[in-house]
N, C-alpha and C positions, 0 to 999 in steps of 0.2 A: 284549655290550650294556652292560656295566657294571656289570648288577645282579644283586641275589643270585636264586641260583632252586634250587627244591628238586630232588634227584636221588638216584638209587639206589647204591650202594657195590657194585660186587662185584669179589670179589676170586678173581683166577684162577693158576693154578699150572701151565705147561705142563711134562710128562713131560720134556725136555732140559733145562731149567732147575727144577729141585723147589726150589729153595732161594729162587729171585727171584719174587717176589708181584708183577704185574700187576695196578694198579688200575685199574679202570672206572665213571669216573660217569655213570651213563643218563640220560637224561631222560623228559620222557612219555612221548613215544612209543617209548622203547626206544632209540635214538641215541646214540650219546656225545657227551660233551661236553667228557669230560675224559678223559685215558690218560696214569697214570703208571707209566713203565717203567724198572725199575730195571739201572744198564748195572754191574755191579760196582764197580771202583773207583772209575769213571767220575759216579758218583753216580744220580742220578736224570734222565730223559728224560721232558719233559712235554710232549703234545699237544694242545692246546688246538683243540676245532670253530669254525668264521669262514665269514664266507663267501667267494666263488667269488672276487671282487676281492682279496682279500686275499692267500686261497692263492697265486693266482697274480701277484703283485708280484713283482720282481726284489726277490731274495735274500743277502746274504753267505754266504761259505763256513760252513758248520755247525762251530759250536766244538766239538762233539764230535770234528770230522775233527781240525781243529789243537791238541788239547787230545789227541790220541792218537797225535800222534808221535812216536819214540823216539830219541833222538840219543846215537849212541856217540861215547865218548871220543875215541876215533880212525878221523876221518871217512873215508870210502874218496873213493878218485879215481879217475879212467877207468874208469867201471865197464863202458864198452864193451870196456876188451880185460882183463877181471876172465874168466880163465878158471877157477878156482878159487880157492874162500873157507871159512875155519871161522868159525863164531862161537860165543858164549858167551849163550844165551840163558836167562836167569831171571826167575823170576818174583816178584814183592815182593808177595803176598798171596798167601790160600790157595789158590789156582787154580792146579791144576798146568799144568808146560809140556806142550804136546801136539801138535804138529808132526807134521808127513806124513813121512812114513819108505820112499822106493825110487824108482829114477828117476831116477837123479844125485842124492838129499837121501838122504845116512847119519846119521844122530841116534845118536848115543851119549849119553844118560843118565845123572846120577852120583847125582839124587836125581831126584823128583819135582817138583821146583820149579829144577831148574838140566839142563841139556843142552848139549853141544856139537853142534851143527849145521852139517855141511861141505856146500857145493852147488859140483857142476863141471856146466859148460853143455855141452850133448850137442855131440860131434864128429863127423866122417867116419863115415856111416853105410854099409856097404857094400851092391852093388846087390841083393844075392842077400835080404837083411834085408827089403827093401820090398815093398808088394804089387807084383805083378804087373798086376795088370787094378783099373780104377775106372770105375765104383762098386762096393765090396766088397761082396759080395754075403754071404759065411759068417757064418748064423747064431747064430754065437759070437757075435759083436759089436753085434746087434740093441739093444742097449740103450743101446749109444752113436749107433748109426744113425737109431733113430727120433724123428720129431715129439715133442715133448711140449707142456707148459704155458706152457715160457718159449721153447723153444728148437723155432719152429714152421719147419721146416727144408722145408715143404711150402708154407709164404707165401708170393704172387706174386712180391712184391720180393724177398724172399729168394731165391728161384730163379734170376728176373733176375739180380741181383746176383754169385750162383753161375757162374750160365752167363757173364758178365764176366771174371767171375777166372779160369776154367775155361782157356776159351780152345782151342787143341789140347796145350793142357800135358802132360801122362801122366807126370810123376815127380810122386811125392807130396810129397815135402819141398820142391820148388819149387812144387809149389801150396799149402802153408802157408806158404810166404815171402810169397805173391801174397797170399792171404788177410790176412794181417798188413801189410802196405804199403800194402796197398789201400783197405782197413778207417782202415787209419790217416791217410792223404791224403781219405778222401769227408768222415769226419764231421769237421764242420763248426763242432761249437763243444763243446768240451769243460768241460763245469761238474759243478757239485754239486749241479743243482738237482731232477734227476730222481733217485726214492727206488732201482728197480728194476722196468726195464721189462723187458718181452718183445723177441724180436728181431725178431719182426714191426710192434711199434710202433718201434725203432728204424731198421729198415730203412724205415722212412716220414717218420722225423723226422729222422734221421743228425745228433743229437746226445746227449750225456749224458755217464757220466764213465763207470769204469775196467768199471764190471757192466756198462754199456749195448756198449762195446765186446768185452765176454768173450761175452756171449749171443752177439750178431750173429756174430762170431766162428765161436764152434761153429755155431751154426746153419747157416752156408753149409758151411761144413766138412761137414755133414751132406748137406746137398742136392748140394753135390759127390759125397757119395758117401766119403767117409772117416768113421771114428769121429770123434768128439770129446768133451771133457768141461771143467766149468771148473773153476780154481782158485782157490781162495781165500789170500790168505796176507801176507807182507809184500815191498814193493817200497824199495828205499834212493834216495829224489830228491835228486839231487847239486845244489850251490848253484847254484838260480837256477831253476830244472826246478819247484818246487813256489814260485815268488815268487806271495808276496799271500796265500797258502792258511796261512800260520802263519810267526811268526817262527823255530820250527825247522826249516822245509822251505827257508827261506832259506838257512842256513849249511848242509843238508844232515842227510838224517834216514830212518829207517825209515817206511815208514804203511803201515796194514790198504791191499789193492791185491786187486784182481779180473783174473784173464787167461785163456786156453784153452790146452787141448792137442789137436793132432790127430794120431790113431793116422795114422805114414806105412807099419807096417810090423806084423805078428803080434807083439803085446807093446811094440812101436816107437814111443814116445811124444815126438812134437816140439812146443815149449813157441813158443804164440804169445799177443806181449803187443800188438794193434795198438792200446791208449793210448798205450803210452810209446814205442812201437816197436818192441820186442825185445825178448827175455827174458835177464837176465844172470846169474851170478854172487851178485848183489844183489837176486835175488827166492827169499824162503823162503816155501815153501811148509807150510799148515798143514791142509788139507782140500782131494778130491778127487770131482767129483761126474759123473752123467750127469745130470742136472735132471730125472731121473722122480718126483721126489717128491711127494707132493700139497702141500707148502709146502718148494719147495727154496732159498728166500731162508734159511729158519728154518735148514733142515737146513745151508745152509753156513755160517751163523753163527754158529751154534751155541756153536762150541769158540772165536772174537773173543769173541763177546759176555763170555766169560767171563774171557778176557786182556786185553779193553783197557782200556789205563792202569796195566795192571798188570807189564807186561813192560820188561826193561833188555836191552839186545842190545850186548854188544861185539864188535869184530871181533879175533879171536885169529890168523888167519895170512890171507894173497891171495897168489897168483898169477897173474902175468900171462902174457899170448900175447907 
């Protein structure tokens, strides 16, 4: 409105972040009006309340995303036949590196602020490795099987959708190929504008950007009847793949990236990216979730919120196919 108005200060401290102060301006009625969130290096994130017109105006890409790209020295190329990669990842503030550690991703260590991270993309899985019968039914895996908050694997469309992919398939790893190609040809318009939906509101909208595709994702994964869980971590867009989104994603660059995995096999984890299309090489993974959490946005941002902007990634060896 333009004008000044009185409001309450409070000031909050979530248990993952103890160090980062969240502030809240109320208003009468208790409402905010104002949310300033502090992103580490990244500085401060402010949210301003507006109304309903405004929120929803067509948007530019968020200077946070392009303001959080990381461009190594020595750009990579063909990252589709990138069968093996090291890197050299540090960190230039106090935020240690903290990276996912098993799976194809070895982390070796040298401090807490420097790490070398090798990622090789899974090969020839053999058949005796795979389930057997789907939907898995063994209760070991219940945790990646069931419905939750985001990942409601029990929603109409999602089921639908499910039973599309399905089809008379019965090997696993070719129906997380289906999932991933499929996923990646339906939706329909790939942006920045949505924060973090559910997969049942994306299986109704079939658009959003890298999280809108990792939910839906797992979620059919689920209603298939396979585990699943998503990833959080970083993705390298080779020049041209991120044009318009920041002048580092033009020449080629790292960025915070959202994808799934679905269990094909007892311990058997196959990595599906249906944004980008694939998973290569060129995606480090930093965090691993089944979305049971009662704030599993929080829980897998946790360990970004704390590196971005603050991370250098070089690429120290590749090999190719």
């Amino acid at each position: 409105e333009g004008k000044p108005r009185e409001a309450i200060r409070c000031d909050v401290r979530h248990s993952l972040f103890p160090d980062m102060n969240i502030v809240t301006w109320l208003g009468d009625a208790g409402h905010p009006l104002v949310v300033e969130n502090p992103l580490g290096a990244m500085g401060t994130m402010r949210v301003v309340t507006c109304d309903k017109a405004t929120a929803l105006k067509p948007n530019d890409p968020p200077d946070l995303f392009a303001a959080s790209m990381i461009v190594p020295r020595r750009p990579l190329k063909n990252i589709r036949r990138l069968r093996r990669a090291t890197y050299q990842i540090t960190s230039q503030n106090d935020a240690p590196v903290r990276v996912y550690s098993g799976e194809g991703q070895d982390v070796n260590p040298s401090s807490a602020k420097i790490a070398l991270v090798s990622v090789t993309v899974p090969g020839l899985i053999e058949k005796a490795a795979l389930f057997r019968a789907i939907p898995v039914r063994d209760p070991k895996w219940d945790d990646y099987l069931k419905p939750t908050t985001y990942l409601q694997s029990d929603d109409p469309k999602v089921v639908e959708l499910a039973k599309e992919i399905r089809g008379d398939e019965t090997n696993p790893v070719w129906l997380a190929k289906r999932i991933e190609r499929v996923i990646f040809e339906k939706m329909r318009r790939r942006n920045l504008t949505k924060a973090f939906s559910s997969a049942s509101e994306v299986a109704a909208s079939l658009e959003g950007d890298c999280t809108e595709h990792a939910v839906l994702a797992a979620a059919v994964a689920r209603a298939i009847g396979l585990p699943s869980r998503v990833v959080t971590g970083l993705a390298y867009l080779e020049p041209g793949r991120g044009s318009g989104l920041s002048a580092a994603a033009d020449t080629g660059a790292f960025g915070f990236h959202m994808w799934a995995e679905v269990m094909v096999g007892p311990e058997v984890w196959w990595p599906v990216d249906a944004a980008l299309g694939g998973v290569t090489a060129a995606h480090i993974a930093i965090r691993k979730s089944a979305m049971d959490q009662i704030e599993p946005a929080l829980e897998l941002g946790s360990e970004i919120l704390l590196m971005v902007g603050a991370l250098q990634i070089e690429v120290v060896a590749t090999e190719y196919l």
